[in-house]
PDB file of the backbone (N, CA, C, O) and the ligand in Angstrom, with CONECT records:
HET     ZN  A 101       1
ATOM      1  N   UNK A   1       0.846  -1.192   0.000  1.00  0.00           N
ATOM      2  CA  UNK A   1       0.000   0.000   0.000  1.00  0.00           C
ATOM      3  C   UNK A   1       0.884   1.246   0.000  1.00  0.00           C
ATOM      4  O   UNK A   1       1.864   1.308   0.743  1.00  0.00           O
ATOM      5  N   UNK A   2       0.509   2.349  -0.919  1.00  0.00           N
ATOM      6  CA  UNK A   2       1.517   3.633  -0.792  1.00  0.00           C
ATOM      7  C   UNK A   2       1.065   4.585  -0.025  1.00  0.00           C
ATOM      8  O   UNK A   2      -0.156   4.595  -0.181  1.00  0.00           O
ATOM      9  N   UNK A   3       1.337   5.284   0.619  1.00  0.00           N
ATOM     10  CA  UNK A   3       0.715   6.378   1.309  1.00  0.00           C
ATOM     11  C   UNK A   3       1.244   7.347   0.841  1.00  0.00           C
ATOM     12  O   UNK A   3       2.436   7.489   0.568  1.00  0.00           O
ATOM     13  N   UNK A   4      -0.357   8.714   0.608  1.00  0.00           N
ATOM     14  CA  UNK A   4       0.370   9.519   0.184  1.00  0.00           C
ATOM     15  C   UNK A   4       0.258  10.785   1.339  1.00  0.00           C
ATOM     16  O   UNK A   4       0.243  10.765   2.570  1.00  0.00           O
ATOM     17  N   UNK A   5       0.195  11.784   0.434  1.00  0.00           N
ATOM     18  CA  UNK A   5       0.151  12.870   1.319  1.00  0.00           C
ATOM     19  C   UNK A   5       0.794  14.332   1.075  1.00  0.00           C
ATOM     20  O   UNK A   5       0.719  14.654  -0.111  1.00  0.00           O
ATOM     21  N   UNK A   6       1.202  14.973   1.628  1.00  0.00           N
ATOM     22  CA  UNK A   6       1.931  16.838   1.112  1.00  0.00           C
ATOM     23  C   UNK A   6       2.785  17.067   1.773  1.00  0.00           C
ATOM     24  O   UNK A   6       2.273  16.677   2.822  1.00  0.00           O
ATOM     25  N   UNK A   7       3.896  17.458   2.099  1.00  0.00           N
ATOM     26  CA  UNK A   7       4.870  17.787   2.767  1.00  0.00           C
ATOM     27  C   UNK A   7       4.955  19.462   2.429  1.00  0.00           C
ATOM     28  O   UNK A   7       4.483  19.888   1.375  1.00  0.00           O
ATOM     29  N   UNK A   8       5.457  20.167   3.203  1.00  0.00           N
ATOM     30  CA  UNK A   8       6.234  21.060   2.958  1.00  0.00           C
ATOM     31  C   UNK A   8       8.034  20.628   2.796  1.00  0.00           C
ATOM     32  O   UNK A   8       8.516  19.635   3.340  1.00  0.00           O
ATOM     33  N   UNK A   9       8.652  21.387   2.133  1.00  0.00           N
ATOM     34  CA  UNK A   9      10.165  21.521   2.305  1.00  0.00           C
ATOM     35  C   UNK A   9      10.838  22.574   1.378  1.00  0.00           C
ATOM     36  O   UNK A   9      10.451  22.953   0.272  1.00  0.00           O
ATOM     37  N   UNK A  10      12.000  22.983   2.126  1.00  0.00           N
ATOM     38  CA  UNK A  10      12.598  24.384   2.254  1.00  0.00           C
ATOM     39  C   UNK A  10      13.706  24.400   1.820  1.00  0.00           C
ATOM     40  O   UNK A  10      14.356  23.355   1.852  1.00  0.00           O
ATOM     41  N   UNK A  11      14.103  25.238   1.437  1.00  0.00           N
ATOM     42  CA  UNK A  11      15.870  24.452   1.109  1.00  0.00           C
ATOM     43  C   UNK A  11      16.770  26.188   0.464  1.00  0.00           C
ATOM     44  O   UNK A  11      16.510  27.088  -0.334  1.00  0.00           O
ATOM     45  N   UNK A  12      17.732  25.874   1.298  1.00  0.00           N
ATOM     46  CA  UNK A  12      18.582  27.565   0.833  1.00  0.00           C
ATOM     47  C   UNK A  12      19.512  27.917   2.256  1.00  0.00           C
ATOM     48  O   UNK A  12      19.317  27.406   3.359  1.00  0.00           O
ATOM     49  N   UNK A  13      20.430  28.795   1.959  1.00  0.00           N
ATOM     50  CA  UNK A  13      21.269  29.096   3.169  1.00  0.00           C
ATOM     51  C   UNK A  13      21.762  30.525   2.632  1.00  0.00           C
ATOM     52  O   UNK A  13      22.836  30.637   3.222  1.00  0.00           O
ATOM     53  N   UNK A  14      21.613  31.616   1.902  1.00  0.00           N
ATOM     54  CA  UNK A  14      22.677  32.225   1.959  1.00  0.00           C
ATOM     55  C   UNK A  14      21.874  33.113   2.854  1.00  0.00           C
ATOM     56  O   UNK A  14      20.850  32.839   3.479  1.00  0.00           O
ATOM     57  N   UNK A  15      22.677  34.454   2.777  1.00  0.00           N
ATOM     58  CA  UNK A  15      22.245  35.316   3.983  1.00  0.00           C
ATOM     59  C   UNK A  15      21.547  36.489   3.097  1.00  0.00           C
ATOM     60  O   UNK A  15      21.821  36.613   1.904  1.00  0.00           O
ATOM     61  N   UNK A  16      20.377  37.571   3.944  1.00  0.00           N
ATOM     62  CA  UNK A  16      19.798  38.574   2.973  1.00  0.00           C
ATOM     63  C   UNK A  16      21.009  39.409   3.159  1.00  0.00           C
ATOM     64  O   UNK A  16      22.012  39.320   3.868  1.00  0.00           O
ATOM     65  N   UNK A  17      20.520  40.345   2.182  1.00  0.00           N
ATOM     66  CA  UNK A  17      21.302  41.855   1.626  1.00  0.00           C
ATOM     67  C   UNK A  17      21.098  42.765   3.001  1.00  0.00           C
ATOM     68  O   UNK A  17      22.055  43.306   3.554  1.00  0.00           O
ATOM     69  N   UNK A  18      19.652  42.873   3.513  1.00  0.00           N
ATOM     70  CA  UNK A  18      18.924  43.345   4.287  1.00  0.00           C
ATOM     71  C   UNK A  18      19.333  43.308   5.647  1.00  0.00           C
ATOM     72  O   UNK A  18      20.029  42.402   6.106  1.00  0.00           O
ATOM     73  N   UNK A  19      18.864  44.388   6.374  1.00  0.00           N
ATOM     74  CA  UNK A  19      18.785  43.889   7.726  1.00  0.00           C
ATOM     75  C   UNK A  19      17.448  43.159   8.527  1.00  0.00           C
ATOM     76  O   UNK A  19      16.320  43.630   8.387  1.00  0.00           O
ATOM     77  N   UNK A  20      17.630  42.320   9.121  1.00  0.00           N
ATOM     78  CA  UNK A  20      15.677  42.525   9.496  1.00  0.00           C
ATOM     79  C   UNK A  20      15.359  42.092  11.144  1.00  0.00           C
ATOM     80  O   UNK A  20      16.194  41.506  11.833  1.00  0.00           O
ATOM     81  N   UNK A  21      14.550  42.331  11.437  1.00  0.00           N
ATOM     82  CA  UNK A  21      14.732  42.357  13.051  1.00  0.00           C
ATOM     83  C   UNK A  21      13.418  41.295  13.037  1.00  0.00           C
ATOM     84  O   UNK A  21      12.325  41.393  12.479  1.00  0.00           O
ATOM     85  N   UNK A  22      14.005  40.222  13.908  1.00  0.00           N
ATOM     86  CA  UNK A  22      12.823  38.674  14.330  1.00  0.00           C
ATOM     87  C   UNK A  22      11.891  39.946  15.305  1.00  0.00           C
ATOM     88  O   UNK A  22      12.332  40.932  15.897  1.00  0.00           O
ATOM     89  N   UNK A  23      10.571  39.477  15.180  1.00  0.00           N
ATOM     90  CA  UNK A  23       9.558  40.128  16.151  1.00  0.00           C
ATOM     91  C   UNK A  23       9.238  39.433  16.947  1.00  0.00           C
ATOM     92  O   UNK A  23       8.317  39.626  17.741  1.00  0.00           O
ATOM     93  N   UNK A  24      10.112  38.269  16.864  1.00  0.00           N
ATOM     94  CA  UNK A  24       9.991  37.218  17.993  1.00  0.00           C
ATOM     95  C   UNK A  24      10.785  36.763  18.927  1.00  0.00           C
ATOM     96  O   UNK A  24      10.321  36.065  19.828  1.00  0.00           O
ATOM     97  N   UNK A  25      12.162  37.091  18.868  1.00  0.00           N
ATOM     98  CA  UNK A  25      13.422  37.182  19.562  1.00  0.00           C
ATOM     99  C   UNK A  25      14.336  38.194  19.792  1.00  0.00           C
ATOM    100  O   UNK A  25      15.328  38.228  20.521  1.00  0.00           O
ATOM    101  N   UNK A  26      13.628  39.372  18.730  1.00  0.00           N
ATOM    102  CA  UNK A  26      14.144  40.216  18.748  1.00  0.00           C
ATOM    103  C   UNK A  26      15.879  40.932  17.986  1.00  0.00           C
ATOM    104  O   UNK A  26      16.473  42.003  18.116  1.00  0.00           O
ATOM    105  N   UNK A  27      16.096  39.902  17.363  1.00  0.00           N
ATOM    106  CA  UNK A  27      17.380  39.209  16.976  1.00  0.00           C
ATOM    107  C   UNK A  27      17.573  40.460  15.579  1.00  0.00           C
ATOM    108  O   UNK A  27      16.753  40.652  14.681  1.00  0.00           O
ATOM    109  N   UNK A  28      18.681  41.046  15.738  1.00  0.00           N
ATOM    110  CA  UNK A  28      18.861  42.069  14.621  1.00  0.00           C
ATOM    111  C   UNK A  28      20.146  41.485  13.482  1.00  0.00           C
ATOM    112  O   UNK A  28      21.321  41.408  13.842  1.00  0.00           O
ATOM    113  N   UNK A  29      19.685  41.112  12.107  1.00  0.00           N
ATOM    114  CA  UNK A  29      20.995  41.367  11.589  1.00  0.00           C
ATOM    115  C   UNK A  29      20.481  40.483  10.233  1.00  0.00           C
ATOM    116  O   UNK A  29      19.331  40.309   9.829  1.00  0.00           O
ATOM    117  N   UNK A  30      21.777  39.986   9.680  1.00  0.00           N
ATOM    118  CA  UNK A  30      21.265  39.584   8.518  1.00  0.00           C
ATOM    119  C   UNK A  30      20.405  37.804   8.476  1.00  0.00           C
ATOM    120  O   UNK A  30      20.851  36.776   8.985  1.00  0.00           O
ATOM    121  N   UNK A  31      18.886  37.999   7.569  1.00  0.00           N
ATOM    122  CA  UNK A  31      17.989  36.086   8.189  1.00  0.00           C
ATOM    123  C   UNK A  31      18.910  35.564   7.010  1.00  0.00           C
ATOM    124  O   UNK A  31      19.805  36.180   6.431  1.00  0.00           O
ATOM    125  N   UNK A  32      18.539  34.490   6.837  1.00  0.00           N
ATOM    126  CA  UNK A  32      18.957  32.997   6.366  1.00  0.00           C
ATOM    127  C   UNK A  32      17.537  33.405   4.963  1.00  0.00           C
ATOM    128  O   UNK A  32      16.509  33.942   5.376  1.00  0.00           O
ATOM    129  N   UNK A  33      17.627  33.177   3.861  1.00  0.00           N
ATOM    130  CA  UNK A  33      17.058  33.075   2.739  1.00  0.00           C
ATOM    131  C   UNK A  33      16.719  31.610   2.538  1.00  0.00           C
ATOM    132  O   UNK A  33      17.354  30.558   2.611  1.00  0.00           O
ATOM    133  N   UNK A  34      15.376  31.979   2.234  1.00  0.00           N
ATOM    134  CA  UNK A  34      14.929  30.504   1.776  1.00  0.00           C
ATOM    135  C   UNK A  34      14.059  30.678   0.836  1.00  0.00           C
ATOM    136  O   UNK A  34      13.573  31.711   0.375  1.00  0.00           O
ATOM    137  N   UNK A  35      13.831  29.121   0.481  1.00  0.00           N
ATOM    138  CA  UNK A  35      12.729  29.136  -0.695  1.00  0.00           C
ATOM    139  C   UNK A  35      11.899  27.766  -0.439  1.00  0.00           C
ATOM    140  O   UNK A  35      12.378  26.661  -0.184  1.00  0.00           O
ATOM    141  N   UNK A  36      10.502  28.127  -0.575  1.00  0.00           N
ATOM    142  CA  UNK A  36       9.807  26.173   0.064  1.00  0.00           C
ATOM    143  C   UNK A  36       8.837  26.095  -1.203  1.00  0.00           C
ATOM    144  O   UNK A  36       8.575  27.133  -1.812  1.00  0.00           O
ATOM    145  N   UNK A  37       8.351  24.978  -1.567  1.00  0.00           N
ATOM    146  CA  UNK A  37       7.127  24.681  -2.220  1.00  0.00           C
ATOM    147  C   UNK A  37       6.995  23.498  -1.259  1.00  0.00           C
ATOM    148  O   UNK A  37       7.935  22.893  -0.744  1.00  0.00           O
ATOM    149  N   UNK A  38       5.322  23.189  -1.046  1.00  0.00           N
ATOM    150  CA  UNK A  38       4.793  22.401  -1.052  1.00  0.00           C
ATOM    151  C   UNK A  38       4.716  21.070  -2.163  1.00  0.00           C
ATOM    152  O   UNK A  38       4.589  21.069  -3.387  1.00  0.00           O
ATOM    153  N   UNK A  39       4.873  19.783  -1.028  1.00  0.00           N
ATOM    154  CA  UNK A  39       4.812  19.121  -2.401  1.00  0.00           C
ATOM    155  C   UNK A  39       4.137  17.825  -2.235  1.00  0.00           C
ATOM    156  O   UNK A  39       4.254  17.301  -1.128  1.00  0.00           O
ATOM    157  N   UNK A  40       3.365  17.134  -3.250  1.00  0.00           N
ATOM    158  CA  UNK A  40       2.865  16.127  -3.164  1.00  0.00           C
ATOM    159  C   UNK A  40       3.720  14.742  -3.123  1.00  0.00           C
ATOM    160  O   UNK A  40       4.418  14.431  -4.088  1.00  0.00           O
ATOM    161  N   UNK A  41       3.631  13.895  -1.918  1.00  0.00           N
ATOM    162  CA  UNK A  41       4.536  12.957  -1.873  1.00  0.00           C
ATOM    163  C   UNK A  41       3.609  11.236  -1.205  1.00  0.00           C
ATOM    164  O   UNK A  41       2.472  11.013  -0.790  1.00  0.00           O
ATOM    165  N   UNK A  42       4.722  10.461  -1.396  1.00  0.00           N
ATOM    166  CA  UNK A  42       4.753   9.087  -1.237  1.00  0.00           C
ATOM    167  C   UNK A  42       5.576   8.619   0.160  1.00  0.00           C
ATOM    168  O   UNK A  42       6.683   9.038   0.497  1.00  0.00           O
ATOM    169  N   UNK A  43       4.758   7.658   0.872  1.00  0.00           N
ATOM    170  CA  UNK A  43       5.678   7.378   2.373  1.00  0.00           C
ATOM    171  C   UNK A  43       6.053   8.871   2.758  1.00  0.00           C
ATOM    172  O   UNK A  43       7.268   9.064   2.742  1.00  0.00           O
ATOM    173  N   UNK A  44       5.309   9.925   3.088  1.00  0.00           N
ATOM    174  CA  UNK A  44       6.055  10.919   3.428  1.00  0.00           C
ATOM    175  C   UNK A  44       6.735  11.997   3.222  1.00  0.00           C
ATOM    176  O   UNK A  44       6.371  13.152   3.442  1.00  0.00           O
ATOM    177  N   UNK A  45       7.976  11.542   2.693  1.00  0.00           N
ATOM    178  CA  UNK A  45       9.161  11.980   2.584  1.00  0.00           C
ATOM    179  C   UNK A  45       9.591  11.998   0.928  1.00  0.00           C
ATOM    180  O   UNK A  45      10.555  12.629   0.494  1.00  0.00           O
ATOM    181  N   UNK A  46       8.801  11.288   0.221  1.00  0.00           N
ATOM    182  CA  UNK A  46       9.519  11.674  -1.246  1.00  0.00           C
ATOM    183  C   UNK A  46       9.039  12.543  -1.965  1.00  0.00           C
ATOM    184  O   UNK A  46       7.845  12.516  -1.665  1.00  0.00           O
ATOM    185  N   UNK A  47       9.180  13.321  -2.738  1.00  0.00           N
ATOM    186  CA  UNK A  47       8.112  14.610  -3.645  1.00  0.00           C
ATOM    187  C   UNK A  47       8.016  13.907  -4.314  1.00  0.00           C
ATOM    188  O   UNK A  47       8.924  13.116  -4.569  1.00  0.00           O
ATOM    189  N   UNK A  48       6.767  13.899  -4.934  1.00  0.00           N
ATOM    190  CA  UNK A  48       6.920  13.469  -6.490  1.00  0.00           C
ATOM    191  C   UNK A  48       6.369  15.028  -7.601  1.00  0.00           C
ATOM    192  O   UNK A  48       6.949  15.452  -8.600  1.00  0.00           O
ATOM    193  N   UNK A  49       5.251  15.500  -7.026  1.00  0.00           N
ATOM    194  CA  UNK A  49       5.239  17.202  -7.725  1.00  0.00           C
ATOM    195  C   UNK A  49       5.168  17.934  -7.110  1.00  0.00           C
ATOM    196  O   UNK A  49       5.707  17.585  -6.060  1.00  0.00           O
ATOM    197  N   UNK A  50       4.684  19.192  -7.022  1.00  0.00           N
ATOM    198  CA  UNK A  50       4.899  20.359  -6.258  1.00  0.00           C
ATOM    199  C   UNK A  50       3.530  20.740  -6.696  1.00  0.00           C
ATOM    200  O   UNK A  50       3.200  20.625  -7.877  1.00  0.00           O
ATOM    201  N   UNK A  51       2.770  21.166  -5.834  1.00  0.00           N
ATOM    202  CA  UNK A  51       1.571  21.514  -5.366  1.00  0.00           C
ATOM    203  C   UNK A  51       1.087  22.906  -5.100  1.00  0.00           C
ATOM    204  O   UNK A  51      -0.055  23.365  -5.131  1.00  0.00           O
ATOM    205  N   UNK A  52       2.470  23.576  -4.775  1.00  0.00           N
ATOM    206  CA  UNK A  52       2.159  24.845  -4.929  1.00  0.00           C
ATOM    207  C   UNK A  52       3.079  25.270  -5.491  1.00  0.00           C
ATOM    208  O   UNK A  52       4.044  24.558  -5.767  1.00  0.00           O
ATOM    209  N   UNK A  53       2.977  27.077  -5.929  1.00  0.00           N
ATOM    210  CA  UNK A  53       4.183  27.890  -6.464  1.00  0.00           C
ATOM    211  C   UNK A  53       5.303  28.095  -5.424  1.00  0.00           C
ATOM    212  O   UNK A  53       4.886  28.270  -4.279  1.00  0.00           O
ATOM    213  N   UNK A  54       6.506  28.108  -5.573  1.00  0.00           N
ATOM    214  CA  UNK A  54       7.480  28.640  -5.301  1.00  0.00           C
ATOM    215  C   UNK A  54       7.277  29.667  -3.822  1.00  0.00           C
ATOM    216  O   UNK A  54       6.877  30.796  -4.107  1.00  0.00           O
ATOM    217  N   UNK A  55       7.483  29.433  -2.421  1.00  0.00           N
ATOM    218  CA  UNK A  55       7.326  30.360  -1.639  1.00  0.00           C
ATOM    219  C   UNK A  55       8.804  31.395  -1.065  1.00  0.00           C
ATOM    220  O   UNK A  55       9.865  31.135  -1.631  1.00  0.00           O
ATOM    221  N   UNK A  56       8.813  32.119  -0.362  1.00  0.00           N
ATOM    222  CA  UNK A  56      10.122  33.214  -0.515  1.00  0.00           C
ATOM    223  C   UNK A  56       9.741  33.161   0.826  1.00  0.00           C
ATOM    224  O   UNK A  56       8.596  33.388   1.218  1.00  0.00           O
ATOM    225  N   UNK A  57      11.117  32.731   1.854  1.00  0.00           N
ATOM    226  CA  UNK A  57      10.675  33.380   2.965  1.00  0.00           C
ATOM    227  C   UNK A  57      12.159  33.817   3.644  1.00  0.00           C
ATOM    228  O   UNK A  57      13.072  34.007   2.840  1.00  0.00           O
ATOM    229  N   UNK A  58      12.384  33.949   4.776  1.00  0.00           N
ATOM    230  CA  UNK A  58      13.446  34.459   6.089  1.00  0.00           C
ATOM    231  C   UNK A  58      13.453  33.956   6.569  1.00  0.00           C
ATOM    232  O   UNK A  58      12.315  33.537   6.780  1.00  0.00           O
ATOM    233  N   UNK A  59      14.539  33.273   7.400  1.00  0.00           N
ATOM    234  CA  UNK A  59      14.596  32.835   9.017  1.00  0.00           C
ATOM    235  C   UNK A  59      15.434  32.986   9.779  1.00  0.00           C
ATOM    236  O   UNK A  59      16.561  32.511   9.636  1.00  0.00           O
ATOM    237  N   UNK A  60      14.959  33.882  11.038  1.00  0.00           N
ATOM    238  CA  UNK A  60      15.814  33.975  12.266  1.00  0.00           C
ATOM    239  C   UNK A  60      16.680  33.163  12.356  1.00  0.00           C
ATOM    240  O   UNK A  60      16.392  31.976  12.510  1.00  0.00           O
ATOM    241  N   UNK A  61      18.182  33.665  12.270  1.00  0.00           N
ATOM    242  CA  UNK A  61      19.124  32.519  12.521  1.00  0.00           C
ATOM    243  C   UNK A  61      19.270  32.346  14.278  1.00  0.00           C
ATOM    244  O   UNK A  61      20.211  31.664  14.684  1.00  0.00           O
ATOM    245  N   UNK A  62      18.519  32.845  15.076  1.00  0.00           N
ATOM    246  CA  UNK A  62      18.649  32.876  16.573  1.00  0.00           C
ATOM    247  C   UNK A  62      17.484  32.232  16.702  1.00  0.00           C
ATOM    248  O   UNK A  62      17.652  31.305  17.495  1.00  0.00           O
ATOM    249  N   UNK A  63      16.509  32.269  16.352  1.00  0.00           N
ATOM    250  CA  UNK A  63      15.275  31.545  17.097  1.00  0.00           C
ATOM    251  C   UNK A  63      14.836  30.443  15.726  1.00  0.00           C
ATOM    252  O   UNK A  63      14.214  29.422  16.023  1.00  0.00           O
ATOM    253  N   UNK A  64      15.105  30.642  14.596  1.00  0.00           N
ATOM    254  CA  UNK A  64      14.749  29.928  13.731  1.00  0.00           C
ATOM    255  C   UNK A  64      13.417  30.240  13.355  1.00  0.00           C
ATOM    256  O   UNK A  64      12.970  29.403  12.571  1.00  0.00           O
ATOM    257  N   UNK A  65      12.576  31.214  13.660  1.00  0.00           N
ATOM    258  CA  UNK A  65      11.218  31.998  13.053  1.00  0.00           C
ATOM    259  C   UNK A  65      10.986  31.994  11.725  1.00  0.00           C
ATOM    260  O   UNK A  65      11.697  32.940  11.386  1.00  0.00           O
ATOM    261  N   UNK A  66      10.548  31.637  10.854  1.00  0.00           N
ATOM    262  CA  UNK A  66      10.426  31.621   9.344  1.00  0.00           C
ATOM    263  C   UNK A  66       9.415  33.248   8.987  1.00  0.00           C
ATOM    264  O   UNK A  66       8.341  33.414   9.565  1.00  0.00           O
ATOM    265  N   UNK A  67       9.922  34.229   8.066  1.00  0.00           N
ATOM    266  CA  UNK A  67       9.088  35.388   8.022  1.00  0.00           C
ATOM    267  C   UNK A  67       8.740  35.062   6.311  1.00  0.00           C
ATOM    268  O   UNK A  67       9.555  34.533   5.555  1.00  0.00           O
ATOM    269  N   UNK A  68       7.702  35.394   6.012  1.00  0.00           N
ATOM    270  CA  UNK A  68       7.374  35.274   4.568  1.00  0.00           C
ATOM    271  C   UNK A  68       8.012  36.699   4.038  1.00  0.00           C
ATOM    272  O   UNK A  68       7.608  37.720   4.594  1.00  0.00           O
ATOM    273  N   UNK A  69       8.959  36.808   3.021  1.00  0.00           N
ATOM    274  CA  UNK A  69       9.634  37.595   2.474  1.00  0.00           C
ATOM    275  C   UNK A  69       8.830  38.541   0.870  1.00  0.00           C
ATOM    276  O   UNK A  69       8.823  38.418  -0.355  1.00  0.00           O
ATOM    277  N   UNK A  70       8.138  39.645   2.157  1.00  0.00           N
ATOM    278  CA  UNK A  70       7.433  39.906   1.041  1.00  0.00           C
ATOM    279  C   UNK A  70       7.876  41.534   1.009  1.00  0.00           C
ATOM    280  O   UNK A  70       7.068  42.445   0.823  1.00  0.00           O
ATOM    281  N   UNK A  71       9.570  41.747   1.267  1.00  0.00           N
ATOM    282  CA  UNK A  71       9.858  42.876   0.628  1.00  0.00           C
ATOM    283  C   UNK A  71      10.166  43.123  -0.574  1.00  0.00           C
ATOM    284  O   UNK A  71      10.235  42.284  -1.471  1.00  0.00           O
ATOM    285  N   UNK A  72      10.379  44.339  -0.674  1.00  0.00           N
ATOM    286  CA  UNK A  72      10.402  45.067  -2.104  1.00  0.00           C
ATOM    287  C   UNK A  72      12.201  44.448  -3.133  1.00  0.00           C
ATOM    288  O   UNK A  72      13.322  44.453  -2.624  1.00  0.00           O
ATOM    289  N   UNK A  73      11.941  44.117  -4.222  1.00  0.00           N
ATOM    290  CA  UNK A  73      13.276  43.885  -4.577  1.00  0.00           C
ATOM    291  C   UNK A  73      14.125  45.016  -4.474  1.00  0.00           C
ATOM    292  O   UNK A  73      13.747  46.186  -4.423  1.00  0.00           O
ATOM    293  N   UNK A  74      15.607  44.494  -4.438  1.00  0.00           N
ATOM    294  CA  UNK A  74      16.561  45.952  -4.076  1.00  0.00           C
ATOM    295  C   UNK A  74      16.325  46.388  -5.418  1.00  0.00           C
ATOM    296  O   UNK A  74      15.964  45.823  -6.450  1.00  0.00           O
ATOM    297  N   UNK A  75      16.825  48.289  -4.909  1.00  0.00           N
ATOM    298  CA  UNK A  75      16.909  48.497  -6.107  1.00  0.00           C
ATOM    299  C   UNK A  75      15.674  49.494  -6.355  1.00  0.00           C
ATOM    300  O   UNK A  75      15.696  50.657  -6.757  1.00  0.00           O
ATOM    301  N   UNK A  76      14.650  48.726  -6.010  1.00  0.00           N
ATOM    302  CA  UNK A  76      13.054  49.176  -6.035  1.00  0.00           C
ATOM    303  C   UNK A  76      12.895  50.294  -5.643  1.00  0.00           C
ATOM    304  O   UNK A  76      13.715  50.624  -4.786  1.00  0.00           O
ATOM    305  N   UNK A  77      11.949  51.263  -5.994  1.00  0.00           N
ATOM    306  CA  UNK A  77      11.939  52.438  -5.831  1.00  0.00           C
ATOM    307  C   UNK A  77      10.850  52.418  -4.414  1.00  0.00           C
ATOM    308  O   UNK A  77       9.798  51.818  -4.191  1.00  0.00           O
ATOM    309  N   UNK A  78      11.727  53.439  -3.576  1.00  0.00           N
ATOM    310  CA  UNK A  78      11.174  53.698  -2.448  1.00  0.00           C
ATOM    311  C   UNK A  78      11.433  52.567  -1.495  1.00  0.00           C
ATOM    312  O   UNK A  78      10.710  52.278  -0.542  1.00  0.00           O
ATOM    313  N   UNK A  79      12.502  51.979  -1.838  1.00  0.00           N
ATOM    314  CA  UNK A  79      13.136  50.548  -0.789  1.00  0.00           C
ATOM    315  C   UNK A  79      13.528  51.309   0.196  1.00  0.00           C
ATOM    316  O   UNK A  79      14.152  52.334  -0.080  1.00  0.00           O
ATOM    317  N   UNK A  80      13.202  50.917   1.784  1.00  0.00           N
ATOM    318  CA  UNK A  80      13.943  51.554   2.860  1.00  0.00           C
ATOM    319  C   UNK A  80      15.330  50.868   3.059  1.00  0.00           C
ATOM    320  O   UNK A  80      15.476  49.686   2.746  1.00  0.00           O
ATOM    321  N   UNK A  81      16.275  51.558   3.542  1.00  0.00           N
ATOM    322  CA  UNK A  81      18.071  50.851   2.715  1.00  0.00           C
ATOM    323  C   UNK A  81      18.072  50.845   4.879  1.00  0.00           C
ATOM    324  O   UNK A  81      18.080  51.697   5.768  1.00  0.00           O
ATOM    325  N   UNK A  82      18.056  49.165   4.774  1.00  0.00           N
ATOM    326  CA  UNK A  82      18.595  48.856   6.417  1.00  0.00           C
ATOM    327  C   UNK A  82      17.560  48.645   7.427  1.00  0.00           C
ATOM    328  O   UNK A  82      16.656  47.831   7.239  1.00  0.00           O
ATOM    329  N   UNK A  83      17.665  49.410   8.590  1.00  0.00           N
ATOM    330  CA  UNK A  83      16.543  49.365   9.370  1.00  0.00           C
ATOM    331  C   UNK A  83      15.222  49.384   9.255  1.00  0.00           C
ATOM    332  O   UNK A  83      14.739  49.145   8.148  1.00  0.00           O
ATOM    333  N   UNK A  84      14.419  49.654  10.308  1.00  0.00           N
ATOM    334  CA  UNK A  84      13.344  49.779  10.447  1.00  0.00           C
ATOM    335  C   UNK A  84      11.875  49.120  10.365  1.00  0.00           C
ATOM    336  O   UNK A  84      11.449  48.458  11.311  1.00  0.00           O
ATOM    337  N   UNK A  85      11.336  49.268   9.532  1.00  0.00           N
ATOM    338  CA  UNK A  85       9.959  48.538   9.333  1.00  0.00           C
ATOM    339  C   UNK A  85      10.458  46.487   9.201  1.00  0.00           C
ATOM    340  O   UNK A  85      10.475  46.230   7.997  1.00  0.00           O
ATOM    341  N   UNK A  86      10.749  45.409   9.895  1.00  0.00           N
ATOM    342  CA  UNK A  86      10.546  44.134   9.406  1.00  0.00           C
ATOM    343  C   UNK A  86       9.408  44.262   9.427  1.00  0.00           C
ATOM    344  O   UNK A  86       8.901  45.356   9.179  1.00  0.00           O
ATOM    345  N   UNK A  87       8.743  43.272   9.702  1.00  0.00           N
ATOM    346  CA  UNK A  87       8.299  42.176   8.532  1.00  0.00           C
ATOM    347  C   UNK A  87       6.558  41.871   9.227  1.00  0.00           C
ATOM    348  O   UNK A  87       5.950  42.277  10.217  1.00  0.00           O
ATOM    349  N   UNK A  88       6.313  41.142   8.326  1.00  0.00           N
ATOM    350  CA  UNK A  88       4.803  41.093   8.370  1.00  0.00           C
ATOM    351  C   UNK A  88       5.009  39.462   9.652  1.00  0.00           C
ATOM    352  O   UNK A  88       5.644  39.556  10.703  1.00  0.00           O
ATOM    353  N   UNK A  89       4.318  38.157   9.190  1.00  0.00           N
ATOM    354  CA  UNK A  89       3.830  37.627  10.631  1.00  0.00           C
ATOM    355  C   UNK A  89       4.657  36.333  10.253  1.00  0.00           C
ATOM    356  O   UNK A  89       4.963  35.891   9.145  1.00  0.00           O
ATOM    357  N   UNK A  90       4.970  35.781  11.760  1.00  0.00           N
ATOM    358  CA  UNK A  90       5.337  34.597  11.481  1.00  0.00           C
ATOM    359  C   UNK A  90       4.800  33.476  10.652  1.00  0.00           C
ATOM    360  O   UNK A  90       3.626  33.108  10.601  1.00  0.00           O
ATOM    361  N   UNK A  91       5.996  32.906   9.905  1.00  0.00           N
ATOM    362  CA  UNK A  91       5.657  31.806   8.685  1.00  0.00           C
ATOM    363  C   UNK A  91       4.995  30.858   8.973  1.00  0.00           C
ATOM    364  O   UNK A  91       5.504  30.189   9.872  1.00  0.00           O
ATOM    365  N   UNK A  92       3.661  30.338   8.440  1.00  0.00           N
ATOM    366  CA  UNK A  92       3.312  28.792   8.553  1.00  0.00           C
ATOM    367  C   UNK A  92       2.770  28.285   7.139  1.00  0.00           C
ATOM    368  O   UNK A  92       2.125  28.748   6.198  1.00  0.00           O
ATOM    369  N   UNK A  93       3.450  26.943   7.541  1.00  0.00           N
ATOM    370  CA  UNK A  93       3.168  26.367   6.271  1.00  0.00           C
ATOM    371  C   UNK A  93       1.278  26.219   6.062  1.00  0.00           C
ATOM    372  O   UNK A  93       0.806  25.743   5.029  1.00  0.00           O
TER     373      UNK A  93
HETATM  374 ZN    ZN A 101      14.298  35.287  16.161  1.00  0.00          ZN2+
END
């Protein structure tokens, strides 16, 4: 019998350009970049497609908080350069 089912999974390491402050630890400096799709899988653990589009998110490298990364690309007009305003709400899949 196969079992199926959806997983999320995430996958990426470099660091943002940005600064961004966790609203949950409070943690100031540069998150961890990621990227997840949802995906349709077998026993679990294997993908076989992807179920949803492409998601963009952040994560606290101190608390590990996932933020959905829905700032402006650099560059962008009227980008705030550094501080101030993070981020909208903690990530759930
Ligand atoms: Zn944090």
């Amino acid at each position: 019998m196969i079992v199926f089912g959806t997983r999320f999974f995430s996958w990426g390491s470099a660091l943002t350009e940005r600064i961004w402050r966790c609203s949950k630890c409070g943690h100031e400096g540069q998150f961890v970049q990621k990227s997840g799709m949802r995906f349709f899988t077998i026993y679990w653990i294997i993908p076989i497609f992807p179920v949803s589009g492409m998601r963009k998110m952040v994560q606290c490298p101190n608390c590990k908080t996932r933020y959905q990364d829905n700032s402006p690309a650099p560059g962008a007009a009227g980008g705030q350069a550094g501080s101030g305003a993070p981020i909208a709400s903690p990530w759930n899949d």
